[in-house]
C-alpha positions as CSV (number, residue, x, y, z in Angstrom):
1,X,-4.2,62.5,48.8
2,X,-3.0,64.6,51.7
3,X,0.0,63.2,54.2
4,X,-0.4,60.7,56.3
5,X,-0.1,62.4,60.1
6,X,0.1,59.1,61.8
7,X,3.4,58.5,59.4
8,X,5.7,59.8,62.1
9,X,5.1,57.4,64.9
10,X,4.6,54.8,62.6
11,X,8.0,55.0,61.3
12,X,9.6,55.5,64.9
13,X,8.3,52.3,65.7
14,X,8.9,50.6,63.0
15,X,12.6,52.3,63.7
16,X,12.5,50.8,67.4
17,X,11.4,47.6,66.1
18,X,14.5,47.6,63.8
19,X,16.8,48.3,66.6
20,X,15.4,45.9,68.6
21,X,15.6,43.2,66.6
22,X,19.7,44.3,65.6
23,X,18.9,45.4,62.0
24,X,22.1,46.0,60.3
25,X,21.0,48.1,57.0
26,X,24.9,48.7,56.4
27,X,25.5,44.9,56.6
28,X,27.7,44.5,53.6
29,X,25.2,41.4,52.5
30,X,22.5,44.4,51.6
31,X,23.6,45.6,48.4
32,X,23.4,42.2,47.2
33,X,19.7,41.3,48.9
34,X,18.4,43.9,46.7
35,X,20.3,43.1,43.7
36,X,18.9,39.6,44.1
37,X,15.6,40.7,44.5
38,X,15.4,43.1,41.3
39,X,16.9,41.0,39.3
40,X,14.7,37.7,39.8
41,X,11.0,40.2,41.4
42,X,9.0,41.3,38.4
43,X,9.3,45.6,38.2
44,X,7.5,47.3,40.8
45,X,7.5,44.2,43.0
46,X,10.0,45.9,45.0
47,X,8.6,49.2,46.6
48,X,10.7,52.4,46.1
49,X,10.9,52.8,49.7
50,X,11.7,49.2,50.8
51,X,14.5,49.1,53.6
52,X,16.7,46.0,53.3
53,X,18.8,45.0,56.3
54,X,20.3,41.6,57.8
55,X,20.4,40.4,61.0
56,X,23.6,38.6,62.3
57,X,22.5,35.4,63.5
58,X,22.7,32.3,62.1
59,X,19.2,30.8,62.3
60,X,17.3,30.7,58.1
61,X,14.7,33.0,59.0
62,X,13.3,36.8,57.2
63,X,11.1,39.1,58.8
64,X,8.6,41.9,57.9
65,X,8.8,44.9,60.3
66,X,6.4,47.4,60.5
67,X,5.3,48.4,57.1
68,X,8.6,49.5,54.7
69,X,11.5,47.1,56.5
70,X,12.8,43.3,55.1
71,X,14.9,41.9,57.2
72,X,16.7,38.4,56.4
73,X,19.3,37.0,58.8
74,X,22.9,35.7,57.9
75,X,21.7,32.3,57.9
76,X,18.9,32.3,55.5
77,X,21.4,34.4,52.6
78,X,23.9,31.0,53.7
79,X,21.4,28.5,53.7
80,X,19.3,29.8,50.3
81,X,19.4,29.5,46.7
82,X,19.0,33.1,44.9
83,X,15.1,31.7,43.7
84,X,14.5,30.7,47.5
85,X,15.7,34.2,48.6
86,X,13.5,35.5,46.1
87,X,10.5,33.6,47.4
88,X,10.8,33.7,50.8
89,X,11.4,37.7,50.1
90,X,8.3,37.6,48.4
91,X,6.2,35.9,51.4
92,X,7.6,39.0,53.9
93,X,6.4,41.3,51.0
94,X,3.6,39.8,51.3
95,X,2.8,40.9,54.5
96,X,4.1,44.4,54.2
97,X,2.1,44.9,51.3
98,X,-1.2,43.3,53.9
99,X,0.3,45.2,57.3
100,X,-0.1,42.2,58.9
101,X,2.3,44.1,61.8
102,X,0.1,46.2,62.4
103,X,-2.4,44.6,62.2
104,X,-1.5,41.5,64.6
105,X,-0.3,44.5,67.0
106,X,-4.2,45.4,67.0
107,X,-5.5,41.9,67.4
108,X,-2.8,41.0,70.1
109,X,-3.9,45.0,71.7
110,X,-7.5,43.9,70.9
111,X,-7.3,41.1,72.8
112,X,-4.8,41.6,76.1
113,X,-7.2,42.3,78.4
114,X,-8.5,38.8,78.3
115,X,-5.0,37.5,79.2
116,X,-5.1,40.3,81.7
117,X,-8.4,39.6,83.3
118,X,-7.1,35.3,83.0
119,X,-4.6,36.3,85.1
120,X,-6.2,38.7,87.7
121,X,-9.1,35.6,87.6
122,X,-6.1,33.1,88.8
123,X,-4.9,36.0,91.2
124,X,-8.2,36.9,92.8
125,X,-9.0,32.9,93.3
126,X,-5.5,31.9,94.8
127,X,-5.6,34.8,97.3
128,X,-9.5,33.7,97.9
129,X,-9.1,30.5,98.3
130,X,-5.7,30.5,100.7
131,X,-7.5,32.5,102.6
132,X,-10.4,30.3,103.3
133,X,-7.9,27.3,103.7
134,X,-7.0,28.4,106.8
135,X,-10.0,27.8,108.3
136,X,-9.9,24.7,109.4
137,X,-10.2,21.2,107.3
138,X,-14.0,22.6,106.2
139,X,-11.7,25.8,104.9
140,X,-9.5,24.2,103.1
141,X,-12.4,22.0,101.3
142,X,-13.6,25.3,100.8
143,X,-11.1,27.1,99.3
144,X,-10.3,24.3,97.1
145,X,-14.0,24.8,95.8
146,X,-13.5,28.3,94.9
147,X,-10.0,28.1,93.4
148,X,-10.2,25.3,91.1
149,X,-13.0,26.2,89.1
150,X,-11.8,29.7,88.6
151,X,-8.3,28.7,88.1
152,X,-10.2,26.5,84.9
153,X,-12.5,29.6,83.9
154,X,-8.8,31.5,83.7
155,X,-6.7,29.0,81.6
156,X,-10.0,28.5,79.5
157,X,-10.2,32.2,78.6
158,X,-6.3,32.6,78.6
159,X,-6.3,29.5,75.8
160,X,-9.1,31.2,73.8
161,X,-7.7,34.6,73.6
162,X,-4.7,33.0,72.6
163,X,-5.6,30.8,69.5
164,X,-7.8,33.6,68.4
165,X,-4.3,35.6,68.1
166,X,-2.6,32.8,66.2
167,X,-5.6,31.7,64.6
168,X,-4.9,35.5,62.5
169,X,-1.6,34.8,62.7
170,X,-2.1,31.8,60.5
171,X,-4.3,33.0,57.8
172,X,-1.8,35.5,57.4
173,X,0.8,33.3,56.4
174,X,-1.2,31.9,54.5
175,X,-2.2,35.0,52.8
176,X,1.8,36.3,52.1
177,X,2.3,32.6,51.0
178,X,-0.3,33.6,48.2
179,X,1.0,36.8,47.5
180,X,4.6,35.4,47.3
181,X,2.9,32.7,44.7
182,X,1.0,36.1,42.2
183,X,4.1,37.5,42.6
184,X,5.6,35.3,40.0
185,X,6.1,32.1,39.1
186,X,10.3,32.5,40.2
187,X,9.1,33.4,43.4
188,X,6.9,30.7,44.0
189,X,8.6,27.7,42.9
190,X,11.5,29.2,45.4
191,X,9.5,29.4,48.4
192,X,8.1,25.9,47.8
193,X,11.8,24.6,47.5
194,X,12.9,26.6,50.8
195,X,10.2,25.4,52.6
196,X,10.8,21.7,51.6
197,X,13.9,22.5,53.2
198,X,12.3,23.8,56.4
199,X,10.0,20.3,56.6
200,X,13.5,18.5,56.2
201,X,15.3,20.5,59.3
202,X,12.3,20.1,61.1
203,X,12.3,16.4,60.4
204,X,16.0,16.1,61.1
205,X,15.4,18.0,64.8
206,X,12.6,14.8,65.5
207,X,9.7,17.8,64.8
208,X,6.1,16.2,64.4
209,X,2.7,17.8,64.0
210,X,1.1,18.2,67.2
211,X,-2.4,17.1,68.8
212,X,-5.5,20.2,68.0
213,X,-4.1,21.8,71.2
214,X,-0.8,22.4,69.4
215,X,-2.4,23.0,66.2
216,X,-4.9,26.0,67.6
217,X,-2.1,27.5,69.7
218,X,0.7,27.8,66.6
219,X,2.0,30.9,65.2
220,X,2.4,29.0,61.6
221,X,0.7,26.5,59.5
222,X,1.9,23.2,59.1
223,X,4.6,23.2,56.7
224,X,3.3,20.5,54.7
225,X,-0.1,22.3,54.6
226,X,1.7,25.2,53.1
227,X,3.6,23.3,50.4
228,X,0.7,21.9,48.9
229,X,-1.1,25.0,48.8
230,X,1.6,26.9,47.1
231,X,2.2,23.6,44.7
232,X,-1.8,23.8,43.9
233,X,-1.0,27.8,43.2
234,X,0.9,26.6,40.3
């Protein structure tokens, strides 16, 4: 297998995402992230080349970045047993181990010219039909004809575009949920317990499932939805 030429720019963004983000890979939690994690992942669950950093901020929360980087923040390592570390470590592996990064950066790239042309639709009407509006009382009839149904052809296109982004975005946690569940069975029971956690803050904060609008435009599944997956993983 030759070298990867595209490896360079990969890891410079993946380096800029880091930055941006304010991961600290010489927070003085890091040493014991990773021994947490190879002491309760299974051997070669944790790749060689795996950066571990934190992030100071006090929101429960872990991310994947680019394709070698898990970052956790301050408050998940307060707010998590070592098995629920372990677990939702092994969702974020998860989607290294998929790419899901990169590959929700092509879907969202993939798809951004149909926000674009949403908005240049809205642009192109408004400017139309102001135009026309001052006219008269037969303009302004007028230009209320041609905005308003190209103002809805915009926000129509702009709301499909979008839940077909989150609509990948789901199955992809769903996907690292699986993963974190083959990892083993440590790192499953531990996500399950964090994320009864999550559905007990969100209950706390007066959080309820949405109508379909809310369900096609969300980043995540339902938390309850994921729960009983992972519990039917067992």
């Amino acid at each position: 297998m030759g070298i990867n030429s595209g490896a360079g720019h990969t890891d410079a963004a993946e380096a800029l995402a880091a930055a941006l983000s304010r991961v600290d890979y010489r927070h003085p939690a890091v040493p014991a992230v990773r021994e947490t994690l190879l002491s309760l992942l299974p051997t070669g669950r944790l790749p060689e080349d795996l950066r571990v950093g934190v992030i100071r901020s006090g929101v429960p929360n872990a991310f994947a970045i680019g394709q070698k980087t898990l970052a956790v923040t301050e408050g998940l390592l307060q707010a998590a047993s070592a098995e629920e570390l372990a677990g939702v470590a092994g969702h974020e592996l998860g989607h290294l181990a998929h790419g899901d990064g990169v590959a929700l950066a092509r879907i969202v790239f993939m798809y951004a010219p149909g926000s674009w042309a949403a908005s240049l639709i809205n642009w192109v009407a408004w400017v139309t039909g102001n135009v026309v509006a001052r006219m008269g009382p037969a303009g302004w009839f007028m230009g209320a004809a041609i905005y308003y149904p190209w103002l809805l052809m915009a926000r129509v296109l702009n709301f499909a575009t979008t839940a077909v982004v989150m609509k990948n975005s789901r199955d992809a946690e769903y996907a690292a949920d699986r993963y974190a569940a083959e990892v083993s069975e440590t790192c499953r029971a531990g996500l399950v317990s964090f994320l009864e956690k999550l559905a007990a803050w969100e209950a706390q904060a007066g959080r309820r499932p949405g109508g379909l609008v809310a369900a096609l435009l969300a980043s995540h599944p339902p938390t309850a939805e994921r729960i009983a997956r992972l519990r039917g993983a067992a």
